[in-house]
MIKOL-424528 format. One record per residue (C-alpha): residue in three letters; x, y, z. Coordinates in nm, 3 decimals. Layout:
N
aa_xx_yy_zz
ALA_X_Y_Z
...
***
This chain:
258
aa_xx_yy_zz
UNK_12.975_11.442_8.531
UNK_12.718_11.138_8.631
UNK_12.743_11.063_9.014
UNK_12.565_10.706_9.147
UNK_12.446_10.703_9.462
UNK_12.290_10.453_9.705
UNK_11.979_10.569_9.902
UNK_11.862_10.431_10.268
UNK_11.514_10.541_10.405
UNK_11.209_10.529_10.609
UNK_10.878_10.524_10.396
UNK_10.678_10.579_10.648
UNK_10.621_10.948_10.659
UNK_10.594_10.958_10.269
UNK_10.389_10.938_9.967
UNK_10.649_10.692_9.803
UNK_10.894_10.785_9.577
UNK_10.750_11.061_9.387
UNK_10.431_11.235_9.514
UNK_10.236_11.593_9.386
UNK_10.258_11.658_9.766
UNK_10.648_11.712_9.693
UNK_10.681_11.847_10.054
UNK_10.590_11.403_10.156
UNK_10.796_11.247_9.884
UNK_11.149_11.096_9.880
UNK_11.267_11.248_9.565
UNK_11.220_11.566_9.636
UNK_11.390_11.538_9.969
UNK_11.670_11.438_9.787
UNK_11.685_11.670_9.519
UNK_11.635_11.977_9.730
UNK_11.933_11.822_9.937
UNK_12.137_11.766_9.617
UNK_12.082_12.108_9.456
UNK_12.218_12.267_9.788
UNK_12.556_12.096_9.801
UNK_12.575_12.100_9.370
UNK_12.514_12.504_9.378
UNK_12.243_12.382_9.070
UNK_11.920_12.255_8.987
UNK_11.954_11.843_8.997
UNK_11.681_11.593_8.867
UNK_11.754_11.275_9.021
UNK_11.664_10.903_8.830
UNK_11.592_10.624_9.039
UNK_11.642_10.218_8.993
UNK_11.200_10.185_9.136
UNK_11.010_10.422_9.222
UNK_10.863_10.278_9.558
UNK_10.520_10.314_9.670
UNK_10.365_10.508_9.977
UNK_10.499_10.390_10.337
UNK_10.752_10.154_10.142
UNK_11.144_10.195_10.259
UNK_11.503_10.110_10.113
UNK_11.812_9.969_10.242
UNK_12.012_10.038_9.882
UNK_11.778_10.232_9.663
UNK_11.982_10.355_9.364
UNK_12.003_10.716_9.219
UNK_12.205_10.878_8.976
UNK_12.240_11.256_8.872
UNK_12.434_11.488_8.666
UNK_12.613_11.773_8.776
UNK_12.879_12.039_8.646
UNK_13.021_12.025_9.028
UNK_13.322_11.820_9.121
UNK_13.316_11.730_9.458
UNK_13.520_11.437_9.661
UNK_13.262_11.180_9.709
UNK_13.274_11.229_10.144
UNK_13.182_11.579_10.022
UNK_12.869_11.475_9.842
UNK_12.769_11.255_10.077
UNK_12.786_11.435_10.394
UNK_12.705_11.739_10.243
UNK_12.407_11.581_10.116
UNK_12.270_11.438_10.404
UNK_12.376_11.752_10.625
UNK_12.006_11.871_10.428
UNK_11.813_11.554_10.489
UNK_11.612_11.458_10.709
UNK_11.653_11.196_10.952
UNK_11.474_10.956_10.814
UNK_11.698_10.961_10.459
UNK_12.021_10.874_10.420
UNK_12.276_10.899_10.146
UNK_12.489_10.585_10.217
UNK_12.752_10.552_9.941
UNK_12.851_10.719_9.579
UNK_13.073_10.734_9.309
UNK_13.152_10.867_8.942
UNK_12.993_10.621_8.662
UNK_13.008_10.617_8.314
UNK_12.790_10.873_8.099
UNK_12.639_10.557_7.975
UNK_12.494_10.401_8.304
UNK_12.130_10.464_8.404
UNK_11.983_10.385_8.747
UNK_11.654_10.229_8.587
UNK_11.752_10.129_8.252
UNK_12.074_9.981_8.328
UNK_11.960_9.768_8.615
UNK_11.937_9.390_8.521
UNK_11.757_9.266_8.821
UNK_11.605_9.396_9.152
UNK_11.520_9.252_9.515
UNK_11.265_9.299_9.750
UNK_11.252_9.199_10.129
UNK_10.919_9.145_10.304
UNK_10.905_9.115_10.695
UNK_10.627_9.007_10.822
UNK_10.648_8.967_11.220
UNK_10.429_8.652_11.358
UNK_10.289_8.675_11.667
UNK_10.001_8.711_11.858
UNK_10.181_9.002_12.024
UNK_10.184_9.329_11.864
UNK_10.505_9.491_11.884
UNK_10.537_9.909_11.939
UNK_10.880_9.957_11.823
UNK_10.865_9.790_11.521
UNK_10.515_9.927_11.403
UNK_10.595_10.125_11.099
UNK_10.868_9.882_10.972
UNK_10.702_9.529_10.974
UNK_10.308_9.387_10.921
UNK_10.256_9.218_11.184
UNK_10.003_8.866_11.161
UNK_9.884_8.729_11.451
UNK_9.817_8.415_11.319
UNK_10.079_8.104_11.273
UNK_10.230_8.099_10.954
UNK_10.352_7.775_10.778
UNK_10.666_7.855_10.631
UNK_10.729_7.552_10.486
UNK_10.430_7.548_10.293
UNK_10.465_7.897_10.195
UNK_10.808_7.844_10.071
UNK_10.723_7.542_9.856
UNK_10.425_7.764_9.728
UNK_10.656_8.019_9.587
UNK_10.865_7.839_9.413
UNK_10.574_7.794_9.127
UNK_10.633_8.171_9.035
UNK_11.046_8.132_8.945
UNK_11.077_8.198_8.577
UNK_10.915_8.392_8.330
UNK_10.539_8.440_8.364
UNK_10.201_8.641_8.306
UNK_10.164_8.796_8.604
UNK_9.828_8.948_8.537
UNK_9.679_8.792_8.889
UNK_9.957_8.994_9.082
UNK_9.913_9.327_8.905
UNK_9.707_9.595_9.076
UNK_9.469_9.819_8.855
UNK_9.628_10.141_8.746
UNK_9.951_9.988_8.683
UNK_10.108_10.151_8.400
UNK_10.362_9.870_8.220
UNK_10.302_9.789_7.868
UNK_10.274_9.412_7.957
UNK_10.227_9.191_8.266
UNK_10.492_8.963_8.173
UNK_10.813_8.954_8.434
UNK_11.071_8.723_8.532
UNK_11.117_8.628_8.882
UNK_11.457_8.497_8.908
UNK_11.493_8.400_9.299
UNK_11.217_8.352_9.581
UNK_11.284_8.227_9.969
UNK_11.035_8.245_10.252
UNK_11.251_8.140_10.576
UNK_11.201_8.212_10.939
UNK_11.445_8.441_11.129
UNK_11.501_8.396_11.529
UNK_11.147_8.340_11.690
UNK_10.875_8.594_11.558
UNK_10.989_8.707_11.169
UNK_10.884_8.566_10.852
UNK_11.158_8.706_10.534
UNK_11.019_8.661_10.220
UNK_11.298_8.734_9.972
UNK_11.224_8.778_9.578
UNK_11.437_8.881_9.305
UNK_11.275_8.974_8.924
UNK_11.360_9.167_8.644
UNK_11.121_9.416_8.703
UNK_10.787_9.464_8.895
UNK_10.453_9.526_8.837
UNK_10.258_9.804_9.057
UNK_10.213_9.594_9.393
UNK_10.276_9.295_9.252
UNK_10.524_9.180_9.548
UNK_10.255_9.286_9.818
UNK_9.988_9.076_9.612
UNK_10.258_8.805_9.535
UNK_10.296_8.803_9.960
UNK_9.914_8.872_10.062
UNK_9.847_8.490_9.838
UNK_10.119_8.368_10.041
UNK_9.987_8.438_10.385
UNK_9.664_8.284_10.257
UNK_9.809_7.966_10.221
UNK_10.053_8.004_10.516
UNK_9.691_8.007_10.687
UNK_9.590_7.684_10.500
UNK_9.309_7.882_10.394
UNK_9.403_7.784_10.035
UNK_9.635_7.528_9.869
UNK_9.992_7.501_9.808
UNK_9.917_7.501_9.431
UNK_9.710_7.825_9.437
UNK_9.969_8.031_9.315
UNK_10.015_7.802_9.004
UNK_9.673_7.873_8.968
UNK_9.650_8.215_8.935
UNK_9.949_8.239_8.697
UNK_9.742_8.050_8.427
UNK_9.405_8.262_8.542
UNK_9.563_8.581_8.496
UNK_9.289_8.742_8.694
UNK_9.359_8.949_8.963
UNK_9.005_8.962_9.052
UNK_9.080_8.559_9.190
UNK_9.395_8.633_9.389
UNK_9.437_8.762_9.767
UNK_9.444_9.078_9.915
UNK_9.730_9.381_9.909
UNK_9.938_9.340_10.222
UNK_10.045_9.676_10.402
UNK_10.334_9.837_10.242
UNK_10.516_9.908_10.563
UNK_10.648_9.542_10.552
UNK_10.842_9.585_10.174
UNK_11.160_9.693_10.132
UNK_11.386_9.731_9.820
UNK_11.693_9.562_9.894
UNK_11.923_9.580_9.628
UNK_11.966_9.652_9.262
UNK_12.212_9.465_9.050
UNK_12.366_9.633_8.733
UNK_12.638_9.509_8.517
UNK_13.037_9.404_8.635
UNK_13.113_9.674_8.382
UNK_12.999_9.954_8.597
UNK_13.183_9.836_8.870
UNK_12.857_9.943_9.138
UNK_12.844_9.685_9.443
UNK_12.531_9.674_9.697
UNK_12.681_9.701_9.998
UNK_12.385_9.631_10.231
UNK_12.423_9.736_10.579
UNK_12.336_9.439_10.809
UNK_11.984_9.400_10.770
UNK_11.761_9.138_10.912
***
């Protein structure tokens, strides 16, 4: 049997999604968690494997098991082993032919950046905070050069591992939310090692006016990453959602988020 399973957590205290220090890494969390309620060894698959400090609000997971359990079984049996800071938040049985990775068709990324001159201590670990004022406007103009498919060589950090740089981003927003948060929203394909924290560190550049509108444009035909602007924090990403196809019947049921 294949089980599904969407994944909430805090990447703070971790080495991303998959670490050599297995004691600091999501997956293993998980698995260890798994294998205690399945009575069995589990290996789990994952729609991205997120970076250090990076969290989720529907990562997706699947697994086989010989088990049958009622799915309130699985998950709070599963997250009666994890820790706080992990949460399985929904599951189901799926087809032998669905994959978490492979079978995703597109997935979404939130960025929060918090702006103002103000640092705030609750929200520390789960936002970057800029002091500086942000143009939103102009940064949300900006990104609108990057929609479609593209070379994305100038937003690719070294020791990235995909065959090619090309990807297609299908949706990007930057918007305001109440007084202090700036939501920068992209959907793609796929994505390149750090490309949305490069794709966001060019944006606060020119949400500083410290370069022009049409930079990005720019540095899609350069294809040089050696030209763009710095790697923003990864406590500010989040992956928001994965989308598969209507014939595997998975929704993303967000929780309210932001």
């Amino acid at each position: 049997m294949k089980l599904v399973c969407g994944v909430e957590y805090d990447g703070s205290k971790y080495y991303g999604w998959e670490s050599h220090i297995k004691k600091y890494s999501i997956k293993s969390k998980l698995e260890y968690s798994i294998s205690k309620i399945a009575n069995e060894d589990i290996t789990i698959f994952c729609a991205g494997r997120t970076d250090s400090g990076v969290h989720a609000i529907n990562q997706v997971i699947h697994f086989e098991t010989k088990v049958f359990r009622e799915i309130h079984s699985w998950i709070f049996g599963i997250n009666s082993f994890l820790p706080k800071d992990i949460s399985i938040i929904w599951a189901k049985y799926v087809s032998h032919k669905f994959h978490a990775r492979y079978s995703a068709i597109s997935r979404s990324y939130r960025y929060i950046i918090y702006n103002s001159d103000i640092r705030s201590s609750i929200l520390r670990n789960n936002v970057n905070h800029v002091f500086c004022n942000l143009d939103v406007n102009r940064m949300n103009i900006s990104s609108q050069s990057l929609i479609g498919e593209h070379d994305f060589s100038s937003f690719r950090a070294s020791g990235c591992q995909s065959f090619t740089p090309w990807r297609e981003i299908k949706n990007i927003k930057v918007y305001k939310y109440k007084k202090f948060f700036i939501i920068i929203d992209i959907t793609a394909n796929s994505f390149l090692y750090h490309m949305v924290r490069n794709i966001v560190g060019c944006l606060i550049e020119i949400g500083r006016f410290k370069k022009k509108k049409s930079w990005l444009s720019d540095l899609l035909k350069l294809r040089n990453r050696s030209l763009s602007g710095p790697t923003v924090q990864s406590k500010g990403l989040y992956l928001l959602s994965v989308k598969y196809s209507k014939k595997f019947n998975i929704k993303n049921n967000n929780f309210f988020f932001l």
